[in-house]
C-alpha positions in Angstrom: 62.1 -76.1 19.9 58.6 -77.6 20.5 55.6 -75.5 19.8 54.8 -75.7 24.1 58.3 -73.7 24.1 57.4 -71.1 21.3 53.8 -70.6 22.6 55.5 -69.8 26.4 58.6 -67.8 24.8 55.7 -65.7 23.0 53.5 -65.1 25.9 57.4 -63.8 27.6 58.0 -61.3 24.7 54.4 -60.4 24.6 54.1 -59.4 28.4 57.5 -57.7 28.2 56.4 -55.7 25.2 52.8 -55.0 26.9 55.6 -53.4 30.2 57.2 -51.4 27.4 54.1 -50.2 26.2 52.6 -48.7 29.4 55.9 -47.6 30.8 56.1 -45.4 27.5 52.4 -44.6 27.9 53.0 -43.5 31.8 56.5 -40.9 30.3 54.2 -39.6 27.2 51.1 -39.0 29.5 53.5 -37.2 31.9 55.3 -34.9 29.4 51.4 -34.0 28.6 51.0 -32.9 31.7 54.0 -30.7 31.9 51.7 -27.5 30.1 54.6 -24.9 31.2 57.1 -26.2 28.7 57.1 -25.0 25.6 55.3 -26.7 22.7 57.0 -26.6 19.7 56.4 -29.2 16.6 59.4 -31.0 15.9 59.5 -33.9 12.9 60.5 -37.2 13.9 63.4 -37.3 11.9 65.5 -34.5 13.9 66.7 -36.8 16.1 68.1 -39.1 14.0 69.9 -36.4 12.3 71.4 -35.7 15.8 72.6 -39.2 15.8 74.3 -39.0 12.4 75.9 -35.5 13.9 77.3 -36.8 16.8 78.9 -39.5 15.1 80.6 -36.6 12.9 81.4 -34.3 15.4 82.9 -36.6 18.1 86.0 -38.4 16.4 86.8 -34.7 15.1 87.1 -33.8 18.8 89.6 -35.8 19.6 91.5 -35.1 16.3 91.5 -31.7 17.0 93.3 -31.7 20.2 96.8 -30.8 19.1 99.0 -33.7 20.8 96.7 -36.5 19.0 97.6 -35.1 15.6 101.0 -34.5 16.1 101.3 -38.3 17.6 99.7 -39.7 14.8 100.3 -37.0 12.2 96.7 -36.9 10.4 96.5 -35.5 7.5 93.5 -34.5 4.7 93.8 -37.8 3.1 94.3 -39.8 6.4 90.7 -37.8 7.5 89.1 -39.0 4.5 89.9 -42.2 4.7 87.8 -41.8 8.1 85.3 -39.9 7.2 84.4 -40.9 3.5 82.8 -44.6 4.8 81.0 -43.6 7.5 79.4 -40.8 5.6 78.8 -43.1 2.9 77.7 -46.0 5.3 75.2 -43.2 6.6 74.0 -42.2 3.6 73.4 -46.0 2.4 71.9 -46.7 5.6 69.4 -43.8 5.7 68.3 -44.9 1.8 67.8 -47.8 2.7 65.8 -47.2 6.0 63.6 -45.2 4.3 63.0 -46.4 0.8 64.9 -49.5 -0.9 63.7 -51.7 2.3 59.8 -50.2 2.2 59.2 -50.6 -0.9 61.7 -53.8 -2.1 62.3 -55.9 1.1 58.6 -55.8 2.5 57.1 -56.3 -0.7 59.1 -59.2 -1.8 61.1 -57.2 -4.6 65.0 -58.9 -3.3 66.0 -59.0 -6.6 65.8 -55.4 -7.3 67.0 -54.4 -3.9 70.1 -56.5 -4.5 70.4 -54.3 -8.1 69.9 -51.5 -5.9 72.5 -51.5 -3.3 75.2 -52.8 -5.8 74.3 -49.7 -7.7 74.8 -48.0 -4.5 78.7 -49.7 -3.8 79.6 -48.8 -7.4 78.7 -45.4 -7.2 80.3 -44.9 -3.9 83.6 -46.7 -4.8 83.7 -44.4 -7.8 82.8 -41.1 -5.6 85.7 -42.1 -3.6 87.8 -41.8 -6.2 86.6 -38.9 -7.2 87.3 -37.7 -3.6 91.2 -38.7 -3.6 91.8 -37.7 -7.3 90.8 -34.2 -5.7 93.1 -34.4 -2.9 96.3 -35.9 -4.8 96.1 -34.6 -7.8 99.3 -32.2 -9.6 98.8 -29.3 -11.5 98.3 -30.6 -15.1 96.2 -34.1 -14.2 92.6 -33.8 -15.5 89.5 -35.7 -16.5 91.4 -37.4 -18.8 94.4 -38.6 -16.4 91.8 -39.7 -13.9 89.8 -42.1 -16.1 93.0 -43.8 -17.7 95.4 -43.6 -15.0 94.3 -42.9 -11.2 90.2 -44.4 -11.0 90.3 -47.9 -9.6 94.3 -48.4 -9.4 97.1 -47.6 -6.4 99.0 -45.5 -8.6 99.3 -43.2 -5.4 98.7 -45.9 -3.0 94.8 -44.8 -2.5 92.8 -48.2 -4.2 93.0 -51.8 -3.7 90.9 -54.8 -3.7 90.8 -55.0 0.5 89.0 -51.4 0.2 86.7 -52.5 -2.2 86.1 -55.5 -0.4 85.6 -54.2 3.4 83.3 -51.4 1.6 81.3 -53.9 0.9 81.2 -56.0 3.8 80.4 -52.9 5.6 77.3 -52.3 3.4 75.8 -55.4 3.8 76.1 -55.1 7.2 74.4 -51.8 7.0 71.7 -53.4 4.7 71.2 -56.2 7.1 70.7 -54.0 10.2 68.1 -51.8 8.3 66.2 -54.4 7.3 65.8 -55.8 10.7 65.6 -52.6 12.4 62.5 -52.1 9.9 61.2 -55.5 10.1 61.3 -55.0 14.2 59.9 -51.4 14.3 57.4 -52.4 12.1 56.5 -55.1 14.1 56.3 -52.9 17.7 53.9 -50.7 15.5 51.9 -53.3 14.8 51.9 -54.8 18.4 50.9 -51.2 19.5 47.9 -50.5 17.0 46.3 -54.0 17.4 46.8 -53.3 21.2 45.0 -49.8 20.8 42.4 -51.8 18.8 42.1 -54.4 21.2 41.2 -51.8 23.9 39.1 -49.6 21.3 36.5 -52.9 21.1 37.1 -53.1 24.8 35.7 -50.0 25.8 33.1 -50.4 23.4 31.8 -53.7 24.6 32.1 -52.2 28.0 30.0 -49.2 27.4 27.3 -51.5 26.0 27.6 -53.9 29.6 27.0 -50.0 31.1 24.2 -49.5 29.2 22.4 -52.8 28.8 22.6 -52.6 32.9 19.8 -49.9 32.8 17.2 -51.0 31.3 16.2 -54.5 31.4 17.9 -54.6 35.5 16.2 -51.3 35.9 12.6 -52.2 34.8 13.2 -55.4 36.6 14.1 -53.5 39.9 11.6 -50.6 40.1 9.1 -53.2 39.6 10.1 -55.4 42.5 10.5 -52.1 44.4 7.3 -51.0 43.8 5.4 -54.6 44.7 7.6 -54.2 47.5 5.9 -50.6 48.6 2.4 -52.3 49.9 4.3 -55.2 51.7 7.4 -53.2 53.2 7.3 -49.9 53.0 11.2 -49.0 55.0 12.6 -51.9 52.7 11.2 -50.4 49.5 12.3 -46.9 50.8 16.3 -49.0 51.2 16.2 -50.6 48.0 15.4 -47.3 46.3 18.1 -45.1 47.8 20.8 -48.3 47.1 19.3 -48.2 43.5 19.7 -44.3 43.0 23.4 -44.8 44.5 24.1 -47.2 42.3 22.9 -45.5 39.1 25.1 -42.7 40.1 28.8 -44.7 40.9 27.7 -46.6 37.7 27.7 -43.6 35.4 30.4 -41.5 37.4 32.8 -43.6 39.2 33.0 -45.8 36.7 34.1 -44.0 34.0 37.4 -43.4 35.5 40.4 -46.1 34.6 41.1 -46.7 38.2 38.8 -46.7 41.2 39.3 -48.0 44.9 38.8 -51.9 45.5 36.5 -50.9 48.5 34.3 -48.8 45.9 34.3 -51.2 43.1 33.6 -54.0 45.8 30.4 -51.4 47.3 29.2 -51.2 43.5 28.6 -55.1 43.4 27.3 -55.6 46.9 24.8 -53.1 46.2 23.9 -54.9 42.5 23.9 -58.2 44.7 21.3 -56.7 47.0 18.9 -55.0 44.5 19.3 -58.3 42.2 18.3 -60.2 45.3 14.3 -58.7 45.7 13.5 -60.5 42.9 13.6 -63.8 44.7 12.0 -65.0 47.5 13.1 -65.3 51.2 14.2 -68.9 51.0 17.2 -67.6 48.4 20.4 -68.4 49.9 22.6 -65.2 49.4 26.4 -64.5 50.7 28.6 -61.5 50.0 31.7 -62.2 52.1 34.5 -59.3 51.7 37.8 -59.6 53.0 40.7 -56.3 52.0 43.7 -55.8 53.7 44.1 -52.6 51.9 40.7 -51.3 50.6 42.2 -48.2 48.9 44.5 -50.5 46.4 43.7 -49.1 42.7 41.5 -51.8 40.2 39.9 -51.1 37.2 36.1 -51.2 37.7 33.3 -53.6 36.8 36.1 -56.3 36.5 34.0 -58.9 38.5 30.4 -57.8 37.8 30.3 -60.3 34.8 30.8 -63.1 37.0 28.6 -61.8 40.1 26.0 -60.9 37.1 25.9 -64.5 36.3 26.3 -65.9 39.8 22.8 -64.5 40.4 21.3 -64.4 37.2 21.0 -68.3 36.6 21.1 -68.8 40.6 17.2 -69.7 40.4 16.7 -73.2 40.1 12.4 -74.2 40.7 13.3 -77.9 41.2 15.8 -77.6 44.6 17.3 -75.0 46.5 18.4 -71.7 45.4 21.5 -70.0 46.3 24.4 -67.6 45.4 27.6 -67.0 47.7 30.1 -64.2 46.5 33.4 -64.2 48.6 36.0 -61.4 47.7 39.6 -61.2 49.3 42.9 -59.1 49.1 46.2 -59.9 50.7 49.0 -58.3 49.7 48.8 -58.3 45.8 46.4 -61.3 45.6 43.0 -60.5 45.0 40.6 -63.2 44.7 37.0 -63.5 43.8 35.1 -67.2 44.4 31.4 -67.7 43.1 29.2 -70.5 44.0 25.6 -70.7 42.9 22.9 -73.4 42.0 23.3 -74.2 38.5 19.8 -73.5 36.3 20.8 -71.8 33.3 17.9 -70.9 30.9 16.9 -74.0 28.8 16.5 -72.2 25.7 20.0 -71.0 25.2 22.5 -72.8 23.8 25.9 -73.0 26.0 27.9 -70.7 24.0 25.1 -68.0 24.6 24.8 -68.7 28.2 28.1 -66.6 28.6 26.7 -63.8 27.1 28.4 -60.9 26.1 29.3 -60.6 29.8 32.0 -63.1 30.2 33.2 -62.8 26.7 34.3 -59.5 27.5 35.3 -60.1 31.2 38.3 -62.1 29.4 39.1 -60.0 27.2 39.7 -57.6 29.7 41.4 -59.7 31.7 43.9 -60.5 28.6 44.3 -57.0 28.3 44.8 -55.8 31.8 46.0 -58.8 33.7 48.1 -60.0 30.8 50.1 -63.3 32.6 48.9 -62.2 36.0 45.5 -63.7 36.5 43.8 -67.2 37.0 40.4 -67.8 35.5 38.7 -71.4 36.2 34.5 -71.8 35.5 33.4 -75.5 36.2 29.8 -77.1 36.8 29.7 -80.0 38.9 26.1 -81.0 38.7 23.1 -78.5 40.2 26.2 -76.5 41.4 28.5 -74.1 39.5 32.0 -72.7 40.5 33.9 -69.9 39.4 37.4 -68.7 40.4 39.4 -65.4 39.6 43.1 -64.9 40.9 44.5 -61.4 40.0 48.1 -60.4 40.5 47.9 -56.5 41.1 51.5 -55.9 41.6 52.9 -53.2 38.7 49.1 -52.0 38.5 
């Protein structure tokens, strides 16, 4: 298998897990919501012991119905031989589960795990016998009889080699689906932690974009507003009510998971329009929109890194300036296209001229959009281009 093939089965069993995840997130919000149920604290390891019990109690069912024991004439020993190894298998596999492959298998100890479990087949052979001694044995046959004559022989027909050696087939077959069962569970743990991580630093980094929009664009636009007073008094008036509306969906609206496309689209046309009074009337600016369903659910300030950046290194003092935006939604396509003169600020290095911004715009996309979007970013001389495809089916 080449490493193109691993790399594109991973990115199938990542997205599948990431499904998993928030289809058990969307059940466990909803059984939160349900506050007229009772609430009562249950450990987590009841249901397995409902499991175990109705492996138990359903093969007794059907021995219990009198025509199946008189057809096949089950008797104590005949139960035991039943019941014996898969109580045993349950009570190897629930050791194992839950201590011989924590603390020997995941840290490396396979020598004493081996010891272990062999210690584990030896003392349940010999319990065994113990259990059948019980059951067969005459008035008169003691300790003594037992370890000389009956333990580990077919005097009474109850030992041989083949039981020994399915017993222990058996057990490593338990032992080999604990330890994967472990290794696996452990490993959708993991995948669900660093997930919660992931979106931890997320919404971190996106609460800082929140707040660094306040004060450096803020300054920025009440000064432009108020240099705008003396020359247009009804435009100044605009700008301020579009910058007070702004202000408000940013600290409101957008703390929500999920907000309208039309809205979230609103919150950057109005950005696009106060960012625009800082430049002069021979700026080329476009905001083209174009929803077929406006009230489609997004998560917001997905696209302001890019608009952010279509504007902010728009000005260029040696040619023409000039930003289009161009949004559009059909079906579950949404698409968002960026063109701007290219004049990015000399004194940062390329890496930096990203910012923080992008940097996180992709990781929410990775998070979000996991398999489901298009991001493409190319310069091609005074002129740079930026593309975002989003698939917002299962959203």
């Amino acid at each position: 298998m080449t490493n193109n093939s691993i790399f594109r089965l991973r990115q199938r069993l990542q997205g599948a897990q990431e499904r998993d995840f928030d289809r058990y997130e969307k059940i466990i919000r909803e059984v939160l919501e349900q506050e007229d149920k009772i609430s009562f604290p249950i450990p987590a390891y009841v249901p397995q012991i409902l499991v175990f019990l109705f492996i138990l109690i359903f093969p007794m069912l059907y021995i219990g119905d009198p025509v199946t024991r008189s057809v096949i004439g089950l008797d104590w020993r005949e139960l035991m031989n039943f019941y014996f190894p898969v109580l045993m298998c349950i009570g190897v596999f629930g050791l194992n589960l839950h201590f011989l492959v924590p603390n020997c298998i995941l840290k490396k100890h396979y020598v004493v795990y081996f010891v272990c479990n062999s210690i584990l087949v030896l003392a349940t052979c010999f319990l065994r016998e113990v259990v059948f001694f019980l059951i067969d044995r005459a008035p008169g046959q003691g300790v003594s009889f037992f370890l000389e004559s009956y333990m580990f022989s077919s005097v009474k027909g109850h030992f041989s080699y083949w039981t020994v050696f399915s017993f222990v087939v058996l057990v490593c077959l338990v032992c080999v689906i604990c330890v994967f069962y472990r290794l696996i569970s452990t490993q959708i743990l993991r995948g669900f932690v660093v997930r919660e991580q992931k979106r931890g630093r997320l919404q971190y980094e996106l609460e800082f974009l929140k707040n660094q929009l306040s004060p450096h664009f803020l300054f920025n636009t009440l000064n432009n507003i108020t240099a705008l007073i003396a020359i247009d008094s009804r435009r100044a008036e605009k700008s301020m009510m579009e910058l007070s509306k702004l202000l408000r969906v940013t600290l409101y609206q957008t703390a929500d998971d999920m907000i309208p496309l039309e809205e979230d689209v609103e919150i950057l046309r109005m950005y696009g329009n106060l960012e625009k009074l800082r430049l002069d009337d021979s700026f080329d600016y476009r905001f083209d929109v174009e929803l077929e369903n406006p009230k489609v659910m997004i998560p917001p300030l997905v696209a302001m890194p890019l608009v952010e950046n279509a504007l902010k290194h728009s000005k260029n003092p040696k040619g023409k300036s000039f930003a289009h935006i161009t949004i559009r939604q059909q079906g579950d396509e949404l698409v968002l296209e960026t063109e701007n003169s290219n004049f990015p600020k000399v004194s940062q290095s390329p890496r930096k001229a990203s910012g923080l911004g992008l940097s996180t715009f992709q990781k929410r996309l990775e998070i979000l959009y996991a398999g489901r979007y298009e991001y493409t970013a190319s310069a091609e001389g005074d002129v740079y281009r930026s593309r975002l495809k989003i698939q917002l089916a299962d959203n």
